[in-house]
Backbone atoms as SQL, in Angstrom:
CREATE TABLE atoms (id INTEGER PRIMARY KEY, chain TEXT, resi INTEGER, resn TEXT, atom TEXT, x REAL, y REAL, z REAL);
INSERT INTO atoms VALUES
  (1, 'A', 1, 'UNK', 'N', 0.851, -1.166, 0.000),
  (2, 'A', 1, 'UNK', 'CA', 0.000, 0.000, 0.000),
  (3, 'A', 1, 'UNK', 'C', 0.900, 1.233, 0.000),
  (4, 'A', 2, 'UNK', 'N', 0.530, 2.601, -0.960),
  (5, 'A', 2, 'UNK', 'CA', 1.319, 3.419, -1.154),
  (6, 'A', 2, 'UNK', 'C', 1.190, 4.428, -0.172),
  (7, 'A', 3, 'UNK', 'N', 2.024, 5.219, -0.045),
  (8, 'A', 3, 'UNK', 'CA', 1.154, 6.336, 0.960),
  (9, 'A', 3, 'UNK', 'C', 0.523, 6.972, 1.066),
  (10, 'A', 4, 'UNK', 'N', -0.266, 7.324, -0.398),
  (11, 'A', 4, 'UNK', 'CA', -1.377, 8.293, -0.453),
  (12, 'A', 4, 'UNK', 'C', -2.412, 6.959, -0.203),
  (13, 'A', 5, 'UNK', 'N', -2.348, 5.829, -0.367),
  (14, 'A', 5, 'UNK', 'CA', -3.418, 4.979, -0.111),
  (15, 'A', 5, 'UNK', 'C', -3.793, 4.642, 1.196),
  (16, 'A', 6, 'UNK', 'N', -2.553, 4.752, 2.258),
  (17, 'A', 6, 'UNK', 'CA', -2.442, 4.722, 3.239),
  (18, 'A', 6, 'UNK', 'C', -2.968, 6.242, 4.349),
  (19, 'A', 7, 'UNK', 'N', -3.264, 7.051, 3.560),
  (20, 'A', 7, 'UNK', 'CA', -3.308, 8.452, 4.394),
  (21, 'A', 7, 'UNK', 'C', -5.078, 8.369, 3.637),
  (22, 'A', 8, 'UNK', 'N', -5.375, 8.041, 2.160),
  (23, 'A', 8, 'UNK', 'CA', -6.870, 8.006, 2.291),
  (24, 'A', 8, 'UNK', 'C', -7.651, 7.059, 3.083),
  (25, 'A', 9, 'UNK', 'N', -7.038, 5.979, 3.889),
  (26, 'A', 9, 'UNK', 'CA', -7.682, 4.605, 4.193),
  (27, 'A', 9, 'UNK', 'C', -7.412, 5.174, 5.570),
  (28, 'A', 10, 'UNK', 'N', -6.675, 5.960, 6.302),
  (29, 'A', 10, 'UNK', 'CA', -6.985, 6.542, 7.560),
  (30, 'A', 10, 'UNK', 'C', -7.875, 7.505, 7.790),
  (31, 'A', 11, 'UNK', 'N', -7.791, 8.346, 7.065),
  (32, 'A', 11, 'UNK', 'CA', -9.101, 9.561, 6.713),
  (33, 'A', 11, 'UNK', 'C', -10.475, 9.174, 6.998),
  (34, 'A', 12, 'UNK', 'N', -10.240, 7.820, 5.941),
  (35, 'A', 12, 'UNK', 'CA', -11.855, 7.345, 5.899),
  (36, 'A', 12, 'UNK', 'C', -11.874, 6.908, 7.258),
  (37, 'A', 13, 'UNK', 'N', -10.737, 5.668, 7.742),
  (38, 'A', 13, 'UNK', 'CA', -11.725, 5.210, 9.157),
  (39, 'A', 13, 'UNK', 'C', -11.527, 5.981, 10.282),
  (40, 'A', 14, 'UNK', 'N', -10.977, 7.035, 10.403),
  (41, 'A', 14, 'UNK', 'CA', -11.045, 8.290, 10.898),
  (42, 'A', 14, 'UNK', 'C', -12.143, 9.111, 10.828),
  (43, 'A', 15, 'UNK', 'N', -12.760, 9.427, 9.945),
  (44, 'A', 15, 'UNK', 'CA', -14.034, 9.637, 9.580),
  (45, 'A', 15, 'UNK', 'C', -15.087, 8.689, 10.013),
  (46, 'A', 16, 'UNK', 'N', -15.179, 7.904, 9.565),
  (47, 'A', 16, 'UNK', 'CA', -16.023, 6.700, 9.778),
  (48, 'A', 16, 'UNK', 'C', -16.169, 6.738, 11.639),
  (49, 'A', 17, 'UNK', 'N', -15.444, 6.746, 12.304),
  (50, 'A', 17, 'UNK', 'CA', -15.247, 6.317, 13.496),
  (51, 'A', 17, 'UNK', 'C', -16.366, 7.858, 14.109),
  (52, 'A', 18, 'UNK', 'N', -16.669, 9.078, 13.154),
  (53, 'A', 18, 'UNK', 'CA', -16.801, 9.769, 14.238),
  (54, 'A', 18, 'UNK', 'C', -18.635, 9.756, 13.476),
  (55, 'A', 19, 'UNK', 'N', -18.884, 8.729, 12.651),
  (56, 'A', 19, 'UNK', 'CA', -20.268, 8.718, 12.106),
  (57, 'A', 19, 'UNK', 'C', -20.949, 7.655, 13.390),
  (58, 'A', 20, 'UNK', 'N', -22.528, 7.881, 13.052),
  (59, 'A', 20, 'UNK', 'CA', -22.989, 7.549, 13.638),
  (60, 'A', 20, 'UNK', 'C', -24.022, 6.085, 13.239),
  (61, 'A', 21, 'UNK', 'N', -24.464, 5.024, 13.466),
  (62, 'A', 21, 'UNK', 'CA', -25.209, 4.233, 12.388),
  (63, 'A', 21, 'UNK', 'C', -26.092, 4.589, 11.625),
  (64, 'A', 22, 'UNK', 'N', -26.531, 4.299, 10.256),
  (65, 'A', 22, 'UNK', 'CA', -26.680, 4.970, 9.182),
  (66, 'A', 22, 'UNK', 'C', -26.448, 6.271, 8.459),
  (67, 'A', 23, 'UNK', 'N', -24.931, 6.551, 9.135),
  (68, 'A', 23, 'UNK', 'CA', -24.663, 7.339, 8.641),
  (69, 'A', 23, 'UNK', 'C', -24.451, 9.058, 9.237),
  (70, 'A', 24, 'UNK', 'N', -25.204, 9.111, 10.216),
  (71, 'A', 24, 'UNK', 'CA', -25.474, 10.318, 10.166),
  (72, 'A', 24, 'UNK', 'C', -24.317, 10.955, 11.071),
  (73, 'A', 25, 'UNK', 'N', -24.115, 12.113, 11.064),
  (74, 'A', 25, 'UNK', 'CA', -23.024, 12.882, 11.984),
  (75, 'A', 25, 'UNK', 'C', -23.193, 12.874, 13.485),
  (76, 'A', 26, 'UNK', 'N', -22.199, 13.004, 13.903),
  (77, 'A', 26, 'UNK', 'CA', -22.682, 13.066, 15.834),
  (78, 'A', 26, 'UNK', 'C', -23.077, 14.402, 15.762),
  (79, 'A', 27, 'UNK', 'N', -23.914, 15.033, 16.432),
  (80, 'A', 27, 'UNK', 'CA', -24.247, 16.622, 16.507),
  (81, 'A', 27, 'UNK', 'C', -23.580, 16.395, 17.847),
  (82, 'A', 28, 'UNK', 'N', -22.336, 17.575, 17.238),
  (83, 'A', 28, 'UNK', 'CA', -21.227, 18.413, 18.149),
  (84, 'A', 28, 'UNK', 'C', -22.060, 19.321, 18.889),
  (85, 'A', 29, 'UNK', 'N', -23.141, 19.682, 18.897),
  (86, 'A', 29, 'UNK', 'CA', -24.089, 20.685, 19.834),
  (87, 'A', 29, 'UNK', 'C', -24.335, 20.015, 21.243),
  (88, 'A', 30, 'UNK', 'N', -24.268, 19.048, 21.455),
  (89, 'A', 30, 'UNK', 'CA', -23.977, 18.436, 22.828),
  (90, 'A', 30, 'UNK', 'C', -23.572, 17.089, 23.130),
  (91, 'A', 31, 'UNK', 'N', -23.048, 17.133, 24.205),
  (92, 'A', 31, 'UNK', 'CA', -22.155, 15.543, 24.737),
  (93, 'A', 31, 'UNK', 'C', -22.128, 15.599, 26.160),
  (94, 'A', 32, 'UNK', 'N', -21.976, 14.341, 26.849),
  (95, 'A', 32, 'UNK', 'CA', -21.739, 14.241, 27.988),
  (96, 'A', 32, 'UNK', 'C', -21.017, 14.523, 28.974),
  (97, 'A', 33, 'UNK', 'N', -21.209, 15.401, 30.046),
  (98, 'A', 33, 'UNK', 'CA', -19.682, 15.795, 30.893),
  (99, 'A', 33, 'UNK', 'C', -20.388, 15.511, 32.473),
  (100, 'A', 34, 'UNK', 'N', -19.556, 14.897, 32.743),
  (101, 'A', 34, 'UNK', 'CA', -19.809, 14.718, 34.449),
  (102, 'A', 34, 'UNK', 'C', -21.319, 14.718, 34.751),
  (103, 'A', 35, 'UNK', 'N', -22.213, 13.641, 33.787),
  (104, 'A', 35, 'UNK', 'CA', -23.373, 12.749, 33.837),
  (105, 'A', 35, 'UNK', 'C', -24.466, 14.051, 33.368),
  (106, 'A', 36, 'UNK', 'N', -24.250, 15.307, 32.865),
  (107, 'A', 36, 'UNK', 'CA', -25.289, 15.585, 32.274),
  (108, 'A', 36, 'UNK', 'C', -25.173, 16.473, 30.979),
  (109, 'A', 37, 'UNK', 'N', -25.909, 16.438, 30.237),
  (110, 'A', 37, 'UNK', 'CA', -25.525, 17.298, 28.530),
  (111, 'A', 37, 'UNK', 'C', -25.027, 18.613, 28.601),
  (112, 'A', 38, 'UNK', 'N', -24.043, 18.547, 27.742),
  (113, 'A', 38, 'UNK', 'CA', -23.587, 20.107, 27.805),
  (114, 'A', 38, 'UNK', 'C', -23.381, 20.359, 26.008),
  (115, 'A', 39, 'UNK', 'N', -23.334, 21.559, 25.566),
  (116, 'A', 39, 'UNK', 'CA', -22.832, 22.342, 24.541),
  (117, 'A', 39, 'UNK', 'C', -21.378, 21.851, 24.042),
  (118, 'A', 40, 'UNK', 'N', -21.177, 22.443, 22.827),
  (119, 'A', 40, 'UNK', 'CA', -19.835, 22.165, 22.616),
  (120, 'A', 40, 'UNK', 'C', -18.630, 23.212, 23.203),
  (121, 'A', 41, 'UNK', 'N', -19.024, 24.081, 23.797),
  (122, 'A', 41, 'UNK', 'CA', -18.625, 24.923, 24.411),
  (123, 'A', 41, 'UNK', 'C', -18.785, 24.468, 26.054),
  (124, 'A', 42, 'UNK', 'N', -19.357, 23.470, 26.301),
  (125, 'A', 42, 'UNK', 'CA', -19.095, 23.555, 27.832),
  (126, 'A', 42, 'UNK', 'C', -20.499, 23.989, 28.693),
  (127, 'A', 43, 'UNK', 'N', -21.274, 24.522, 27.738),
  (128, 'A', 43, 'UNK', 'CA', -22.848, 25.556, 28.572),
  (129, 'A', 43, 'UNK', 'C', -23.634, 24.365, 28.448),
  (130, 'A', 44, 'UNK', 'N', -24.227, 24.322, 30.002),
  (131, 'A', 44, 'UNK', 'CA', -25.578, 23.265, 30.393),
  (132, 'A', 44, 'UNK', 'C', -26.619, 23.417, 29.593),
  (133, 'A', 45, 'UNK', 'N', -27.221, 22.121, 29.208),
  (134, 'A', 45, 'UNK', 'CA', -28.434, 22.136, 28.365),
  (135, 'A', 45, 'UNK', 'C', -29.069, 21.733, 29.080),
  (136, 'A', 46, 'UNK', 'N', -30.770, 22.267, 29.212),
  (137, 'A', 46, 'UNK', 'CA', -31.610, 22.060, 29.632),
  (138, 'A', 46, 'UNK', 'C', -32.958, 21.334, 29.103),
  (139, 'A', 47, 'UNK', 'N', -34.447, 21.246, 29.993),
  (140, 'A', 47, 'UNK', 'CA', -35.004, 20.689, 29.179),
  (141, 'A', 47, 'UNK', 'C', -36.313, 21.510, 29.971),
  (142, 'A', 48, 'UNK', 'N', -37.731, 21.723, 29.761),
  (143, 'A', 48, 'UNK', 'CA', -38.770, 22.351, 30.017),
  (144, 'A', 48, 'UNK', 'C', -39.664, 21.335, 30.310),
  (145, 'A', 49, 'UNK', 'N', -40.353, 21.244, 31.406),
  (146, 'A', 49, 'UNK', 'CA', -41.546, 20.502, 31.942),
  (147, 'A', 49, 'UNK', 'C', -42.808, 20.716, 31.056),
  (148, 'A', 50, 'UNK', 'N', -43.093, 22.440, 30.544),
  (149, 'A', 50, 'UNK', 'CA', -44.200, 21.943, 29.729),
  (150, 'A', 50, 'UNK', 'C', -43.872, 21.771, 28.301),
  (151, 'A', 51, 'UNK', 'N', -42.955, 21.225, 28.118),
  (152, 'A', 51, 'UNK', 'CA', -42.807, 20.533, 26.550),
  (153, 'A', 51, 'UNK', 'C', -43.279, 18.910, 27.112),
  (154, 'A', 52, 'UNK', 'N', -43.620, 18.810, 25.519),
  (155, 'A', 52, 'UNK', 'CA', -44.394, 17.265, 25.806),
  (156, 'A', 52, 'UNK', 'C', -43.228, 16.725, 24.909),
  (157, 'A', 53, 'UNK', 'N', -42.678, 15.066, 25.248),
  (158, 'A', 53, 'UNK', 'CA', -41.931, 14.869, 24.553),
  (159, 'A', 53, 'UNK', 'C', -42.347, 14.134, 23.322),
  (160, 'A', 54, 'UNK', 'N', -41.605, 14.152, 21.985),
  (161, 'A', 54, 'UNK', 'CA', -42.120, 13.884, 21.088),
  (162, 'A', 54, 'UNK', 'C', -43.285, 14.498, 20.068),
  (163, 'A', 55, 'UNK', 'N', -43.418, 15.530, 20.583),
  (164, 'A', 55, 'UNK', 'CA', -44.559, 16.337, 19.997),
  (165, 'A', 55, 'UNK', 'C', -43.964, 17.102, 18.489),
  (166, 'A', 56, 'UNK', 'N', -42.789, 17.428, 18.770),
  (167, 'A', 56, 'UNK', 'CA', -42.088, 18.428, 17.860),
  (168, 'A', 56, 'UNK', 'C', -42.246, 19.785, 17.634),
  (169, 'A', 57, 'UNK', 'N', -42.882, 20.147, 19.116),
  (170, 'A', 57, 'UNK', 'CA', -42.685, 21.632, 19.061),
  (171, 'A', 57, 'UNK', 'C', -42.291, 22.102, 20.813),
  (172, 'A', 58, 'UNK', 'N', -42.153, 23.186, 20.699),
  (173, 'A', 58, 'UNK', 'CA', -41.235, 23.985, 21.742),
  (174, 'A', 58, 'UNK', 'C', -42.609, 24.512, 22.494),
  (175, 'A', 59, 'UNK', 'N', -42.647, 24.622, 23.713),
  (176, 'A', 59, 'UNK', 'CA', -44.064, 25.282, 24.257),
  (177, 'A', 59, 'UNK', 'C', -43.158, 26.706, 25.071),
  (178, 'A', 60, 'UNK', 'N', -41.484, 27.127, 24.849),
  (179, 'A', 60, 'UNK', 'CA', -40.952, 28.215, 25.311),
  (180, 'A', 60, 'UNK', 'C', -40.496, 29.117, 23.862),
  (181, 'A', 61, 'UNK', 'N', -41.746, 29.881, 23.689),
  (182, 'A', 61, 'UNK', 'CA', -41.051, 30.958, 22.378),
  (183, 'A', 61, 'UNK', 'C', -41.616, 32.163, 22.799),
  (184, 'A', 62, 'UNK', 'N', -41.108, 33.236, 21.890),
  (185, 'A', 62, 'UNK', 'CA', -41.407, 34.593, 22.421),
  (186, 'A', 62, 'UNK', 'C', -40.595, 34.829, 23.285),
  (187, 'A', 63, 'UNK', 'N', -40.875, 35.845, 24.635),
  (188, 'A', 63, 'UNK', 'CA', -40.152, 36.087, 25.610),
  (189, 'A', 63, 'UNK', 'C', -39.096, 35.173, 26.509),
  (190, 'A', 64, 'UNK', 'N', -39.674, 33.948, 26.561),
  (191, 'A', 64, 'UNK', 'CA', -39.365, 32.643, 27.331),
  (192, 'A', 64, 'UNK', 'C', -38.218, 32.477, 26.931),
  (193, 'A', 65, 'UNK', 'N', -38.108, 32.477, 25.340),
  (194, 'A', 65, 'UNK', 'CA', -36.644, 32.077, 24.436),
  (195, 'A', 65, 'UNK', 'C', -35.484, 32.706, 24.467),
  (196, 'A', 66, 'UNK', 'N', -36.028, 34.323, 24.995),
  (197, 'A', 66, 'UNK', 'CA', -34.978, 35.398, 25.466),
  (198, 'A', 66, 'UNK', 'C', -34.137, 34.603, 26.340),
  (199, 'A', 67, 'UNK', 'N', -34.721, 33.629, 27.728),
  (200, 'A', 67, 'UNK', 'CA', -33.794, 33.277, 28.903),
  (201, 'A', 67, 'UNK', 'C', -33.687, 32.047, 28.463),
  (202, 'A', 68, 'UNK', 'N', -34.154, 31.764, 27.282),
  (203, 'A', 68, 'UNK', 'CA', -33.891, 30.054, 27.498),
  (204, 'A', 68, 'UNK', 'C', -33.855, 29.662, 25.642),
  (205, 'A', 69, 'UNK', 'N', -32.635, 30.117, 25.440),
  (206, 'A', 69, 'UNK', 'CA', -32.442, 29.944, 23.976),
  (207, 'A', 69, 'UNK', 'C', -32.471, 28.542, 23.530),
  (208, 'A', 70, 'UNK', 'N', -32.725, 28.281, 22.136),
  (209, 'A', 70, 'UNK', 'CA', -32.781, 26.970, 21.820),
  (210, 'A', 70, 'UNK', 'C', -31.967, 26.808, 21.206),
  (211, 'A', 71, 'UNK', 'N', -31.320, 24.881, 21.492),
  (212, 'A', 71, 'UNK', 'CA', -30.194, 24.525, 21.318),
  (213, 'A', 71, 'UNK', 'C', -30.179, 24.268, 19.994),
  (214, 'A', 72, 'UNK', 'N', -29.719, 25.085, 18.867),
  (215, 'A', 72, 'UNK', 'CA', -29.816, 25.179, 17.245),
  (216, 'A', 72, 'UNK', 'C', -28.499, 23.610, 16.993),
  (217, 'A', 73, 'UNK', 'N', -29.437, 22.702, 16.123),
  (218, 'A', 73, 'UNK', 'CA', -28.400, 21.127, 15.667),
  (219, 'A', 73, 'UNK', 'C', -27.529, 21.987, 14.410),
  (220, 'A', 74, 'UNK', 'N', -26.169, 21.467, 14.262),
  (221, 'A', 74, 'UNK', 'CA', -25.721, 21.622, 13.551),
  (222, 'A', 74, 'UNK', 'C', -25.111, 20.485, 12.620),
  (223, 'A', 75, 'UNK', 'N', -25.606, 19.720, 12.688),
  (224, 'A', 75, 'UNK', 'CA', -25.419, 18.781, 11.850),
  (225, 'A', 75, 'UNK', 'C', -26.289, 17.209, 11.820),
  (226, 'A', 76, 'UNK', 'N', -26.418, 16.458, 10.873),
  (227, 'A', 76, 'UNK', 'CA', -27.708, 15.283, 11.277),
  (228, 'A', 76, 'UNK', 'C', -27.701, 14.709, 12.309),
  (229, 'A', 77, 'UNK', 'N', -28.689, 14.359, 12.838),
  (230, 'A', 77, 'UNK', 'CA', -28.242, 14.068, 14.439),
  (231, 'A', 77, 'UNK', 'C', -28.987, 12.309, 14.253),
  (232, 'A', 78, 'UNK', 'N', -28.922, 11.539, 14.981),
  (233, 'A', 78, 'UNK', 'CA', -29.362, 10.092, 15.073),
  (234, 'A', 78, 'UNK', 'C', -30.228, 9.692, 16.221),
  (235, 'A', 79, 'UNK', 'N', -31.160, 9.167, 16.880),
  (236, 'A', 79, 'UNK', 'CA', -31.766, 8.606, 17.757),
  (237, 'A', 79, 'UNK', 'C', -30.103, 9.019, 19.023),
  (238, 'A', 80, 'UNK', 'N', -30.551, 8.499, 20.485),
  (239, 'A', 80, 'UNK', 'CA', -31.434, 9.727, 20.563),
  (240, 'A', 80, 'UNK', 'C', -32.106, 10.931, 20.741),
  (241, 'A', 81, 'UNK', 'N', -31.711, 11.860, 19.514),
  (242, 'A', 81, 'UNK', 'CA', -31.246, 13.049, 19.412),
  (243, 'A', 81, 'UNK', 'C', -32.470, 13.321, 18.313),
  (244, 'A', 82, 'UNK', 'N', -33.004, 14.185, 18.194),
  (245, 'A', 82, 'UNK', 'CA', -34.039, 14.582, 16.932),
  (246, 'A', 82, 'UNK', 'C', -34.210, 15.658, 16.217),
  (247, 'A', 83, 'UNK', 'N', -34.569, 16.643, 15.631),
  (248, 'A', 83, 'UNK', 'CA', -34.897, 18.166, 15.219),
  (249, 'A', 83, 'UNK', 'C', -36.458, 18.218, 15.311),
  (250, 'A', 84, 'UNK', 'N', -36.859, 19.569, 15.640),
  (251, 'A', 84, 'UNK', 'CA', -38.000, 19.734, 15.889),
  (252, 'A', 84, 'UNK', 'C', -37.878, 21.303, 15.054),
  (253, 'A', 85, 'UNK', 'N', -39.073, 21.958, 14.492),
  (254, 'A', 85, 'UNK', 'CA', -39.231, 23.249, 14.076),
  (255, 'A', 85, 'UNK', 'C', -40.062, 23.979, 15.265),
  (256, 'A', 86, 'UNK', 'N', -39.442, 24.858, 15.485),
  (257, 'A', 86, 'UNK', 'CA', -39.869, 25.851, 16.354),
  (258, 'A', 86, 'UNK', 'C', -41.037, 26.841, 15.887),
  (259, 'A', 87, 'UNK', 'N', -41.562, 27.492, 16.296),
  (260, 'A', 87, 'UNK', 'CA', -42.830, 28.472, 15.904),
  (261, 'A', 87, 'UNK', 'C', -42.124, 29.292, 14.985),
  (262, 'A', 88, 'UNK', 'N', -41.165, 29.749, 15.501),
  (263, 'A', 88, 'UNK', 'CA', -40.427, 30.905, 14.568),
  (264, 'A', 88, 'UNK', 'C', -39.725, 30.460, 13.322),
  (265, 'A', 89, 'UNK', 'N', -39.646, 28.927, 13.163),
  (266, 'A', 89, 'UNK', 'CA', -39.316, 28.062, 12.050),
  (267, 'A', 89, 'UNK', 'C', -37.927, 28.161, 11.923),
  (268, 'A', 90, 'UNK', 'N', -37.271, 28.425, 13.553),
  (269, 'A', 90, 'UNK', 'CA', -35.913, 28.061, 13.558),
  (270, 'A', 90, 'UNK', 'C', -35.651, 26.268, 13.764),
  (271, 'A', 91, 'UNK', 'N', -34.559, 25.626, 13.599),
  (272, 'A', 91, 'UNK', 'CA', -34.572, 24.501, 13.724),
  (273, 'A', 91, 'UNK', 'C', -34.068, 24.181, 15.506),
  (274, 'A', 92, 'UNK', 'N', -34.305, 23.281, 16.274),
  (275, 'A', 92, 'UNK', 'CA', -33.365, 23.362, 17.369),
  (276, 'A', 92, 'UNK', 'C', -33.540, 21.500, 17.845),
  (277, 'A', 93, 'UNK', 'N', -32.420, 21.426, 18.665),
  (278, 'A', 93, 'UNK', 'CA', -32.704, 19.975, 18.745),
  (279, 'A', 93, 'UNK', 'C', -32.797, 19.678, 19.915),
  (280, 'A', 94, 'UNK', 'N', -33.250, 18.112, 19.824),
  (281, 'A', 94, 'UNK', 'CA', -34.047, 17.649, 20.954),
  (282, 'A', 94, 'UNK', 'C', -33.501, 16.424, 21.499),
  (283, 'A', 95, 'UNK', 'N', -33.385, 16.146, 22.676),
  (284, 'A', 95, 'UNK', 'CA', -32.963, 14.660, 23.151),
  (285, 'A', 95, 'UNK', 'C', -34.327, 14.240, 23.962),
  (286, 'A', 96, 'UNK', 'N', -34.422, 12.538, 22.959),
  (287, 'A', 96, 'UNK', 'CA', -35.643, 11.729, 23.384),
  (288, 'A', 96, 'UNK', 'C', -37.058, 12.448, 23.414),
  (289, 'A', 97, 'UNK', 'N', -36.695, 13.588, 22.578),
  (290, 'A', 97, 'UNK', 'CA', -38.296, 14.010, 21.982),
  (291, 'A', 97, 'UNK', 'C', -38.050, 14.990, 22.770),
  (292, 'A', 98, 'UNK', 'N', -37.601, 15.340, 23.900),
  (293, 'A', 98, 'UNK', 'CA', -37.592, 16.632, 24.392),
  (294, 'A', 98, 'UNK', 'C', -36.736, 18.261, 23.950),
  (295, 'A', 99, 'UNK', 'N', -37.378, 19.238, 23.434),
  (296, 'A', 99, 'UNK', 'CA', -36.810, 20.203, 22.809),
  (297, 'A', 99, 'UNK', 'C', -35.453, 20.551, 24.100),
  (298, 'A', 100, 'UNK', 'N', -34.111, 21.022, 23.842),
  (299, 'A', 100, 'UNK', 'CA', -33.272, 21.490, 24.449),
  (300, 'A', 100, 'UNK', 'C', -32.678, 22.677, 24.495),
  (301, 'A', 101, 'UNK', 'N', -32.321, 23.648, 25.620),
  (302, 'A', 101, 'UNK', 'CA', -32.127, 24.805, 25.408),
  (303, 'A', 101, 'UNK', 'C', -31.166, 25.216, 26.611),
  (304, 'A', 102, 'UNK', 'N', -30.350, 26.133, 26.080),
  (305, 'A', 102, 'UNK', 'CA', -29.131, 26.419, 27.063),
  (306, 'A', 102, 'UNK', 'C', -30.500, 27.924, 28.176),
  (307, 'A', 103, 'UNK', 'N', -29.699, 28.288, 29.618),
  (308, 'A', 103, 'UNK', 'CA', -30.082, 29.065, 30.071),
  (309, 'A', 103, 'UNK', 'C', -28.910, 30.663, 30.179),
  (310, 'A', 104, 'UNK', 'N', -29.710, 31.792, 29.916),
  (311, 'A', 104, 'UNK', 'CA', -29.196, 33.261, 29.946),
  (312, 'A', 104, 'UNK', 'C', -28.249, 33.041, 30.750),
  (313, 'A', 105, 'UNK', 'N', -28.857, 32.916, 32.006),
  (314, 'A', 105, 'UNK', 'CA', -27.972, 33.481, 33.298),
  (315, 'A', 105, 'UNK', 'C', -27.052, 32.860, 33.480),
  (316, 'A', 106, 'UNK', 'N', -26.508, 31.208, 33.079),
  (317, 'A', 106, 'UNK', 'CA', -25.433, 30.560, 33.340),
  (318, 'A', 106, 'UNK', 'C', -24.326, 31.455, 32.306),
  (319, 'A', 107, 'UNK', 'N', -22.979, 31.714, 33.154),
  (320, 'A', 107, 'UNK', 'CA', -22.139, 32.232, 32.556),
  (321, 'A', 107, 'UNK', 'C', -20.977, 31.975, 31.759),
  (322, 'A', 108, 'UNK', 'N', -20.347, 30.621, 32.605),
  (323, 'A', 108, 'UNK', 'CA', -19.567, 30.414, 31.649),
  (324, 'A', 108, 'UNK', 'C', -20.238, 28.925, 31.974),
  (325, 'A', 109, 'UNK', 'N', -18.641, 27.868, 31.477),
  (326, 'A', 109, 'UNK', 'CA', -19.067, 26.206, 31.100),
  (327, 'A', 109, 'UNK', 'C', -19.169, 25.847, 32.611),
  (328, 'A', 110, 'UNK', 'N', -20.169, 24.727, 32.848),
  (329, 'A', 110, 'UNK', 'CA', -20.194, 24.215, 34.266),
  (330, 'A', 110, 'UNK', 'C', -21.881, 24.590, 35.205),
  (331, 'A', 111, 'UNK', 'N', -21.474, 25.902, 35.128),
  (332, 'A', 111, 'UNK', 'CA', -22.409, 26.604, 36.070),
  (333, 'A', 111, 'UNK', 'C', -23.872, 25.772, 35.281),
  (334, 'A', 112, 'UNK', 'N', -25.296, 25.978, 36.681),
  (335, 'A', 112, 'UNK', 'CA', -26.091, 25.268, 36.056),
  (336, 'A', 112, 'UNK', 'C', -27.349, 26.002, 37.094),
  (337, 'A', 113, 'UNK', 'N', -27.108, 27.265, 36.748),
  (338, 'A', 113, 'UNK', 'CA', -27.981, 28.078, 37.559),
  (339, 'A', 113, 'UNK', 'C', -29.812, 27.888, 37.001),
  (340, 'A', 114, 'UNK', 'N', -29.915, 27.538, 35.791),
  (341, 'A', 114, 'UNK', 'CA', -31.071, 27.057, 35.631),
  (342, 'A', 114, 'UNK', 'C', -31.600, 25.984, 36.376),
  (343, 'A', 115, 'UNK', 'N', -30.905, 24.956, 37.196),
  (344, 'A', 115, 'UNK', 'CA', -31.453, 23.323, 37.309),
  (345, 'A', 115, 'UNK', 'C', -32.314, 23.795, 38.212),
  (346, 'A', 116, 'UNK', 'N', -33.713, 23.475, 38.309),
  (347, 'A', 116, 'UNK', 'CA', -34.630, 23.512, 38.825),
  (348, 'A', 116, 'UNK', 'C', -35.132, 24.551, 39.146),
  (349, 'A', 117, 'UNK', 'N', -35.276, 25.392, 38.301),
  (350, 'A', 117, 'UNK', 'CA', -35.376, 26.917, 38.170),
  (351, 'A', 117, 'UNK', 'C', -37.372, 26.999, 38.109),
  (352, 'A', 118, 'UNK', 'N', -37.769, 27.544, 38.735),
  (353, 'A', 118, 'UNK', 'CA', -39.239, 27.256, 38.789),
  (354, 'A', 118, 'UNK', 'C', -39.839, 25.823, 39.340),
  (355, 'A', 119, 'UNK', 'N', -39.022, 24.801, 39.533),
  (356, 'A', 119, 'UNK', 'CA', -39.978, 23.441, 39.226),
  (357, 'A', 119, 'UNK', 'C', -40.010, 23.148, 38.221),
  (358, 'A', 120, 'UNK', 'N', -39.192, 23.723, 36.867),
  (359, 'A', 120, 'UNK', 'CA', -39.734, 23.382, 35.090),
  (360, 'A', 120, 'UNK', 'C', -38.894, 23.708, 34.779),
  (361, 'A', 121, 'UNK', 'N', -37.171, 23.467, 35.039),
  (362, 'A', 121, 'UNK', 'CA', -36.468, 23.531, 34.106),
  (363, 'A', 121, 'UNK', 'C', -35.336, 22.549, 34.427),
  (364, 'A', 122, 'UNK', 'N', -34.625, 21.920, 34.202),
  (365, 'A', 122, 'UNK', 'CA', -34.321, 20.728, 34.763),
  (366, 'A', 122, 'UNK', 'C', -32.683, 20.590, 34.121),
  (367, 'A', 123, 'UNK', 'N', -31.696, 20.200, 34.070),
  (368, 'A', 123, 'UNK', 'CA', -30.709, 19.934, 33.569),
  (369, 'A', 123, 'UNK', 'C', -30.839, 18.466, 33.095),
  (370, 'A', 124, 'UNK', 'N', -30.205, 18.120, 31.692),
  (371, 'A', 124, 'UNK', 'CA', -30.573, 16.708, 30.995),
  (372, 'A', 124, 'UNK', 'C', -29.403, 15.826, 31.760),
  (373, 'A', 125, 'UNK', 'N', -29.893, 14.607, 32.947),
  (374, 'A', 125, 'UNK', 'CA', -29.245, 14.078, 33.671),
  (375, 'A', 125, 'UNK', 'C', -28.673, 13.083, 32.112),
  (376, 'A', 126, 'UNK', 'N', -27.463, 12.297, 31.901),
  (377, 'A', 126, 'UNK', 'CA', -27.520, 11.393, 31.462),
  (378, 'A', 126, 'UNK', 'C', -26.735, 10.052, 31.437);
């Protein structure tokens, strides 16, 4: 094997390794850190009590979205991870049917000043 054959045949399973089954991309918009979802940046993702899961819509838009932005997918995401359209017909994504959304007031990575913020806002244990 030559070395350009050898540098495309790492690429690929280099690549390959960071797909997901059938294909689809891991959405870098969140991953696991010290048992609950975070951003690719490090900021806690949350989840809303009155969202119903699986519904495919957001029941926090308008004002609500000001403190509790939604977590926009950036790339195909796989089970179980989903996209949902928002009212405003932004895209944002969802784990296990539930829409996800970072909170205002947390400042930097870590902090998780939303978790249980009202009774209805919860940090995604996982």
């Amino acid at each position: 094997m030559n070395t350009a054959t050898r540098l495309t045949f790492c690429l690929i399973s280099c690549l390959s390794a960071t797909l997901l089954p059938g294909g689809a991309a891991r959405a870098d918009d969140v991953m696991k850190k010290d048992g609950i979802l975070v951003n690719a940046a490090g900021m806690t993702v949350y989840t809303f009590d009155k969202d119903t899961a699986g519904s495919g819509t957001s029941a926090c838009n308008g004002p609500c979205s000001d403190n509790w932005p939604a977590v926009a997918p950036s790339a195909s995401v796989a089970a179980p991870y989903s996209v949902i359209t928002r009212e405003d017909g932004a895209k944002q994504l969802a784990y296990q049917g539930k829409p996800l959304y970072l909170f205002k007031k947390d400042s930097k990575p870590g902090d998780r000043n939303g978790d249980n913020f009202k009774d209805i806002w919860h940090v995604v244990k996982n």
